[in-house]
DODORO-461927 format. One record per residue (C-alpha): residue number from 1; residue in three letters; y, x, z. Coordinates in pm, whole numbers, plus 50000, padded with zeros to 5 digits. Layout:
DODORO-461927
  resi  resn      v      u      w
   NUM   ala      Y      X      Z
...
END
This chain:
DODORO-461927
  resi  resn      v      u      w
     1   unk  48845  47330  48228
     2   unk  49151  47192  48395
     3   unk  49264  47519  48649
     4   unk  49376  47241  48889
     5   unk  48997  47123  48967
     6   unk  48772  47413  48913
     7   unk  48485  47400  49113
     8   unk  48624  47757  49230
     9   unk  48875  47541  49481
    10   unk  48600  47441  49648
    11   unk  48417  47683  49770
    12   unk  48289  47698  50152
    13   unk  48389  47998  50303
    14   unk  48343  48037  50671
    15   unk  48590  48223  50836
    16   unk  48353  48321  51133
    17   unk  48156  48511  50841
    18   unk  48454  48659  50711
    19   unk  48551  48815  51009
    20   unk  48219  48953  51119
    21   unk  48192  49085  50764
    22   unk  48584  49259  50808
    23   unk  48515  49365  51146
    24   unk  48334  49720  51049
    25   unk  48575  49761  50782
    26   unk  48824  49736  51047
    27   unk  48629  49971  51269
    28   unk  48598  50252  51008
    29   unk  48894  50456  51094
    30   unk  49057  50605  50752
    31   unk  49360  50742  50752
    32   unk  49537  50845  50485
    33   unk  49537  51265  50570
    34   unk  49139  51259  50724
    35   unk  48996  51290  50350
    36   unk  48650  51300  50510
    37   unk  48701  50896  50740
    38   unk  48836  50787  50415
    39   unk  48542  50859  50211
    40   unk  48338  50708  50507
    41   unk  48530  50386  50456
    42   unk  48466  50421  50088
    43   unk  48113  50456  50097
    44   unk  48115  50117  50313
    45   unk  48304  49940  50066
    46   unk  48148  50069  49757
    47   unk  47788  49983  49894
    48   unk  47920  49681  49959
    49   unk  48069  49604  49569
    50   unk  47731  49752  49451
    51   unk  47531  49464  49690
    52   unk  47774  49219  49459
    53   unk  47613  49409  49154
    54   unk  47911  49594  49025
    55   unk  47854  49901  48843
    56   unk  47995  50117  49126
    57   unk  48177  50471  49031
    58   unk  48230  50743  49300
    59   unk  48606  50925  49184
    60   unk  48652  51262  49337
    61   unk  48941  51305  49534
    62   unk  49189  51577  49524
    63   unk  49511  51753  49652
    64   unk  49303  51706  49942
    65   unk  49278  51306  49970
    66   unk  48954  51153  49971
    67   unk  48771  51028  49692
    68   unk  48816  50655  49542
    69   unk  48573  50441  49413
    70   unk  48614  50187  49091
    71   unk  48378  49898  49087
    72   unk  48322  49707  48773
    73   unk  48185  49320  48707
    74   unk  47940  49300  48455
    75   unk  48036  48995  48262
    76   unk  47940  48761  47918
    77   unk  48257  48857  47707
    78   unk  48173  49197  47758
    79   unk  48466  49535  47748
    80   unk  48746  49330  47737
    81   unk  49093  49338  47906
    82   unk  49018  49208  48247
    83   unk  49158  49161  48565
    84   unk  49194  49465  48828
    85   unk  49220  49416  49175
    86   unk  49418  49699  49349
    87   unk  49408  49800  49636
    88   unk  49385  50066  49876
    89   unk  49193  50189  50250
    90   unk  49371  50447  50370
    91   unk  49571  50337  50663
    92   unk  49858  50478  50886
    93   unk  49648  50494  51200
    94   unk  49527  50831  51296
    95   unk  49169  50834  51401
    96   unk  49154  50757  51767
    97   unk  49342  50445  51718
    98   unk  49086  50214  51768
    99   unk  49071  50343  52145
   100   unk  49406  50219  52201
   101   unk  49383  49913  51993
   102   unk  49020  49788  51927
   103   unk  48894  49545  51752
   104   unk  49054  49176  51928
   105   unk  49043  48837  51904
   106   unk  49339  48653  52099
   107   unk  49331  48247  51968
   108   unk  49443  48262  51605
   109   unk  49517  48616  51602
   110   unk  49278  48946  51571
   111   unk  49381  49254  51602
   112   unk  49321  49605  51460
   113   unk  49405  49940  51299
   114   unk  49445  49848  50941
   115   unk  49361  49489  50950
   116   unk  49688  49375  50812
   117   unk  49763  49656  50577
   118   unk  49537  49627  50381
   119   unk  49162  49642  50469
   120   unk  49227  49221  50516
   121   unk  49351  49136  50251
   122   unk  49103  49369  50034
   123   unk  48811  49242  50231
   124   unk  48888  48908  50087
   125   unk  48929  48983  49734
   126   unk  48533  49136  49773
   127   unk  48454  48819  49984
   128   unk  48581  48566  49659
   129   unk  48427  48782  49479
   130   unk  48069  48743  49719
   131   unk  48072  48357  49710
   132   unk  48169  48267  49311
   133   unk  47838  48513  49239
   134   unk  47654  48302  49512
   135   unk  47762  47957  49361
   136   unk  47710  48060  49066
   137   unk  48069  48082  48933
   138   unk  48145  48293  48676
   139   unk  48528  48499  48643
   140   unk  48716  48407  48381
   141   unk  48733  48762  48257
   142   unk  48582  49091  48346
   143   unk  48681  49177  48705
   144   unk  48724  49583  48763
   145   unk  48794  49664  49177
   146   unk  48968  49972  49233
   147   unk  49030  50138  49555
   148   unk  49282  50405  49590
   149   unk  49264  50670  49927
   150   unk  49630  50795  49921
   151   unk  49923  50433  49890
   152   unk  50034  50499  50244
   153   unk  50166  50845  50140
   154   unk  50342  50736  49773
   155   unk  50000  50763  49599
   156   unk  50055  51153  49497
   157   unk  49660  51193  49332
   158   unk  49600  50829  49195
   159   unk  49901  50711  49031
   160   unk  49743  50839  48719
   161   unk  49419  50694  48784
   162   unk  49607  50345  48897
   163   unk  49840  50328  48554
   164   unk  49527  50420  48334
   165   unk  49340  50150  48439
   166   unk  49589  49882  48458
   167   unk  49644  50051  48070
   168   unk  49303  49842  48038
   169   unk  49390  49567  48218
   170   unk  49528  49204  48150
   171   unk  49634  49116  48507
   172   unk  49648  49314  48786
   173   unk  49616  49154  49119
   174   unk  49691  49353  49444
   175   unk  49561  49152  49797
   176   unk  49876  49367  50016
   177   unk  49974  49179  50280
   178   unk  50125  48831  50265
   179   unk  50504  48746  50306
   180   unk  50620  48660  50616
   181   unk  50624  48271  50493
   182   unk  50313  48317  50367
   183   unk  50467  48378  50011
   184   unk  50373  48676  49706
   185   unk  50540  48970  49606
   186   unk  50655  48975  49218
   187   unk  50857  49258  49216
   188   unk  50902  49595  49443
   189   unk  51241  49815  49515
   190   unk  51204  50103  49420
   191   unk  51169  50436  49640
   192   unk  51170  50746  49633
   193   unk  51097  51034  49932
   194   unk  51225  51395  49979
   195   unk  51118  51699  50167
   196   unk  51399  51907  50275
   197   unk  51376  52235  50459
   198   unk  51613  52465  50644
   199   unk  51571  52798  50717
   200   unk  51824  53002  50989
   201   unk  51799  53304  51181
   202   unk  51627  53356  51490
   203   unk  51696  53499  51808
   204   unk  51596  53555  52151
   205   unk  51724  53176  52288
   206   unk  51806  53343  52619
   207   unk  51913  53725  52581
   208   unk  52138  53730  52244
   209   unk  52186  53289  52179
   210   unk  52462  53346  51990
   211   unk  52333  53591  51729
   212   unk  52095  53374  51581
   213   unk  52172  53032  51362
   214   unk  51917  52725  51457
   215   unk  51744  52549  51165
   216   unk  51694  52259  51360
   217   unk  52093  52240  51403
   218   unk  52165  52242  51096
   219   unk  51879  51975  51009
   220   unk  52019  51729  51318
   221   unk  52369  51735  51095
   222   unk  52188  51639  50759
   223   unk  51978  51349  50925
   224   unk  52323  51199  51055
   225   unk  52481  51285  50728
   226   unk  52165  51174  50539
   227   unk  52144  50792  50734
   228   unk  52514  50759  50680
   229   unk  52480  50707  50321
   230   unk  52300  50369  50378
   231   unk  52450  50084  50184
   232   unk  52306  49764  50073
   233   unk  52232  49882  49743
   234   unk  52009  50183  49860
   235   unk  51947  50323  50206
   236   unk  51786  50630  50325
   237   unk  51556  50646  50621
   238   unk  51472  51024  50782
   239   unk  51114  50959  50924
   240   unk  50952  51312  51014
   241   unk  51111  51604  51106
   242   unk  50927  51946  51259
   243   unk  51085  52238  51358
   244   unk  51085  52535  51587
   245   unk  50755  52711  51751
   246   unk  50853  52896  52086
   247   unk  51133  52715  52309
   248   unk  51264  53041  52431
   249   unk  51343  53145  52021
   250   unk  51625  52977  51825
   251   unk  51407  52783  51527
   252   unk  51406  52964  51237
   253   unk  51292  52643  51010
   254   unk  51285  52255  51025
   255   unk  51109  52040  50790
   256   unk  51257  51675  50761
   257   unk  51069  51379  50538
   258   unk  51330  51111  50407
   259   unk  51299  50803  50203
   260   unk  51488  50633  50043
   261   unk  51486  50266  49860
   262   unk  51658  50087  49623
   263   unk  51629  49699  49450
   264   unk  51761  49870  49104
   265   unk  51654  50182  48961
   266   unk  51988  50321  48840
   267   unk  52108  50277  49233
   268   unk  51779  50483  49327
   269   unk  51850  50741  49048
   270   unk  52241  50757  49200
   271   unk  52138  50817  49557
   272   unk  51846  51102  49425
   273   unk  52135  51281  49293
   274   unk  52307  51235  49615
   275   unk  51983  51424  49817
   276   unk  51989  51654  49561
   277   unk  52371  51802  49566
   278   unk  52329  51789  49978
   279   unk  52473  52162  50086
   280   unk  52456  52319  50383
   281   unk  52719  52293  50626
   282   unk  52749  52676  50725
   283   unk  52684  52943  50530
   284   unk  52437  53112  50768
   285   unk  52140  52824  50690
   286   unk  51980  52784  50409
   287   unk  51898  52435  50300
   288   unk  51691  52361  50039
   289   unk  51579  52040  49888
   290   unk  51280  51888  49686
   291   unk  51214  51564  49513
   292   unk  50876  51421  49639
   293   unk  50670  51122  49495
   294   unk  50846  50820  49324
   295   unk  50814  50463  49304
   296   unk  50973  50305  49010
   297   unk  51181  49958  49043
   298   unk  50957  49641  48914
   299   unk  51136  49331  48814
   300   unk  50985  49030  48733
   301   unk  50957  48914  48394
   302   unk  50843  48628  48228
   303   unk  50476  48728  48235
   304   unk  50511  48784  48600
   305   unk  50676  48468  48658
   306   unk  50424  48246  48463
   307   unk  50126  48450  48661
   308   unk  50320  48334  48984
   309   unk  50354  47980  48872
   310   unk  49997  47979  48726
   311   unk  49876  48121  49149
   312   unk  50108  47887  49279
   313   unk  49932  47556  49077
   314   unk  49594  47709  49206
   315   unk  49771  47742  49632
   316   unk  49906  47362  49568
   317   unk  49572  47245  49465
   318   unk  49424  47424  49758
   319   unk  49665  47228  49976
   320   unk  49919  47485  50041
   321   unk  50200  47610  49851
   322   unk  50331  47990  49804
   323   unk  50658  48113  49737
   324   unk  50777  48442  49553
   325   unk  50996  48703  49632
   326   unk  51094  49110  49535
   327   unk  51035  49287  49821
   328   unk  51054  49662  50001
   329   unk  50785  49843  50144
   330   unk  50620  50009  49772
   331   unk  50270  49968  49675
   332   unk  50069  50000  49381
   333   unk  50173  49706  49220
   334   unk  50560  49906  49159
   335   unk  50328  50100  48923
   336   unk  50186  49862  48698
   337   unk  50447  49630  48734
   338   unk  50715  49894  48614
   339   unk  50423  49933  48307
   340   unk  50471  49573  48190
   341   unk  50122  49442  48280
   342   unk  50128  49092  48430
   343   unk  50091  49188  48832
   344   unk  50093  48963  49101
   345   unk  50142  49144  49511
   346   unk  50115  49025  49801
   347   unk  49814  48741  49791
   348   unk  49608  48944  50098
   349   unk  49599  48809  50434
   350   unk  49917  48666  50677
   351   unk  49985  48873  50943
   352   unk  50233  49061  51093
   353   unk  50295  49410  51271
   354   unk  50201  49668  50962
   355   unk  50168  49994  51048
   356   unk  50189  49981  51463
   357   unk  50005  49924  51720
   358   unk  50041  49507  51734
   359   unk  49902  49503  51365
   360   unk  49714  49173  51334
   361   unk  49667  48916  51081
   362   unk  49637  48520  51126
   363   unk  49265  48388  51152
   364   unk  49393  48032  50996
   365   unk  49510  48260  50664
   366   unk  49184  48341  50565
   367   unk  49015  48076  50433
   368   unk  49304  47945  50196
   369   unk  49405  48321  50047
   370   unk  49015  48356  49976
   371   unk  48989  48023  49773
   372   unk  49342  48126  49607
   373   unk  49187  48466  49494
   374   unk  48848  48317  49411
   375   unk  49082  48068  49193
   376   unk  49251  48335  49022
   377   unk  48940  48515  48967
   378   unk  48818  48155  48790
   379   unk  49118  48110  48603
   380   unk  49313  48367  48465
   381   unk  49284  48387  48111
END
C-alpha cells in the first residue's frame, strides 16, 4: 500500500484525550538521581504498554539509577528486525518541582516539569501506538519500546542496554523534542563531560589565612581558563562546581562538572586532550582530572537521509511538512546513530523551554506528531 494514503494518516486522535492521558505522566516527578520516583514513573508507563498488550520487561537498574522497562509488540512476522522507539523519563526537575510549576494550561500552551523533554513526546509514541491497535492497524514491523532512567546524565548504566537493542533493530525512532521550526534531528554533536577535582591545604580562614592554599581558588582559575577555550568547532561549558564545608576554613577541595561539545569527533577528541593536559597553576594545589561519559558524533548517512525523506512524505501527507537538521543537546539517538542503524530524533512534541522552569510544549503539535509517528509505525519497512 501506497505510504502516502495509509489509512494510518487518518486516524482521530483527540488532543483533549491526549492531554488528560499525559497529564499524570507529567505529574509523576522522576528525576534522573531519585532512583526510587523514577521507577514510580516506570511502573506508570509500563502498566500502561502492558494495557496496549506488549510483553512488558522490568530491567533492574544500577550504579544507583532506577530500573528501565522494555516493552515489546507482539506481531504476524514474528522475531524480526523491528523498529525501537527510544526514549527516556528521567527528567532534570528535582522532586518538588511541580510545587513551583504545576501542571498548566495557558491557550495553546501547557506547562510542566518534563513535559517537553521528553515525557511528551514519549507519551505520544504510546498514544500512536494506543489508536492503530484500536483501529485495527497493524505496524509494519515488530515495534520494541524502550525506556531508559539515566539520558539526562550521559546515560552512564544503559548505553549498553540502548546499543544492544538497536543491535536488533531496523530503525530506531527517538520522540525527543521537536526543532524549534518544528523540524527532526538526523544527526547529534558529539559531547563529552569531565569531573575535575582540586585539592589544597586548609587553614584557619581567620587566624593563619595565609598558610593555607584554597581549592576553590585554584578551581575559579580553571573555569575561566576552561570557558576560554570555546571556539566554534568545540566549546566547553563548566556547569556544577562544589567546594568548601565551613566558611571560617580555607576549602580544602572543589569539585567542578564540565562539558564539552563538538559537530566532529576528531574536534571533540582534540579538545579531550586539551582537559586532560590542564595543570595546575601553583604548585601548592593539586588538580586532578577524569574523563566522564561520552557521546559519540552521528552524521547522517544515506540511510538516515532516506528515513528522513521517507517521515517527511508521511508529515506532507498529513498536511505539514518537517525539516532536518544536526543538532546539540545529546540523546540516545548519538548512540545508535554513531552504530549505523537508520535513526530518526527529534519527532516528539513542539515546545520550548527544556530543562527550566517555563518548560512547555504546544497543544496544536500534538495531533499532527501523533499521526506522523502512527505513520511511521505503518510504514517503515
Amino acid at each position: 500500500m501506497d505510504a502516502l494514503r495509509h489509512p494510518a494518516l487518518d486516524l482521530h486522535f483527540d488532543t483533549e484525550a491526549i492531554l488528560a492521558g499525559l497529564r499524570p505522566w507529567v505529574e509523576c516527578e522522576s528525576p534522573t538521581f531519585d532512583a526510587a520516583a523514577v521507577n514510580r514513573m516506570m511502573d506508570l508507563a509500563g502498566r500502561e504498554l502492558a494495557l496496549l498488550g506488549a510483553r512488558v520487561e522490568r530491567i533492574p537498574g544500577r550504579m544507583g539509577f532506577g530500573d528501565c522497562v522494555r516493552a515489546r509488540f507482539p506481531h504476524a512476522a514474528g522475531d524480526v528486525p523491528g523498529i525501537l522507539v527510544l526514549a527516556h523519563l528521567d527528567t532534570v526537575h528535582p522532586v518538588g518541582t511541580l510545587e513551583r510549576m504545576p501542571w498548566r494550561r495557558e491557550g495553546g500552551l501547557v506547562r510542566g516539569p518534563g513535559i517537553f523533554d521528553m515525557k511528551g513526546g514519549t507519551y505520544l509514541a504510546v498514544e500512536a501506538l494506543r489508536r492503530m491497535a484500536q483501529a485495527g492497524v497493524p505496524t509494519s514491523l515488530p515495534v520494541t519500546v524502550l525506556l531508559t532512567s539515566d539520558e539526562e546524565v550521559g546515560s552512564p548504566s544503559t548505553r549498553d542496554l540502548i546499543e544492544a537493542e538497536a543491535s536488533r533493530a531496523r530503525f530506531v525512532l527517538v520522540p525527543e523534542p521537536a526543532r524549534p521550526d518544528g523540524g527532526v534531528v538526523s544527526g547529534r554533536y558529539a559531547i563529552a563531560r569531565f569531573n575535575l577535582r582540586t585539592t589544597g591545604r586548609p587553614s584557619h580562614a581567620g587566624w593563619t589565612l595565609a598558610e593555607g592554599r584554597s581549592a576553590i581558588r585554584e578551581m575559579c582559575r580553571q573555569v575561566l581558563a576552561i570557558e576560554a577555550m570555546t571556539t566554534e568547532s568545540c566549546t566547553f561549558s563548566a556547569g556544577v562546581i562544589r567546594g568548601g564545608q565551613w566558611v571560617n576554613c580555607v576549602a580544602t577541595h572543589c569539585d567542578l562538572e564540565v562539558l564539552s561539545m563538538a559537530k566532529r569527533q576528531q574536534d571533540l577528541d582534540a579538545g579531550v586532550e586539551r582537559m586532560l593536559a590542564l595543570q595546575s597553576s601553583t604548585p601548592d594545589v593539586l588538580l586532578e582530572v577524569r574523563r566522564g561519559v561520552t557521546r559519540p558524533v552521528w552524521e547522517p548517512d544515506a540511510k538516515v537521509m532516506a528515513l528522513y525523506e521517507h517521515a517527511r512524505g508521511i508529515a506532507r501527507a498529513i498536511g505539514f511538512d518537517i525539516s532536518h537538521q544536526s543538532s546539540g543537546g545529546g540523546s540516545d539517538g548519538n548512540f545508535t546513530g554513531a552504530m549505523g542503524v537508520p535513526t530518526l530524533d527529534g519527532l516528539g512534541v513542539g515546545g520550548a523551554g527544556a530543562h527550566t522552569l517555563e518548560e512547555h510544549i504546544a497543544v496544536g503539535s500534538l495531533v499532527p506528531r501523533a499521526r506522523l509517528l502512527a505513520g511511521l509505525f505503518a510504514t517503515l519497512a
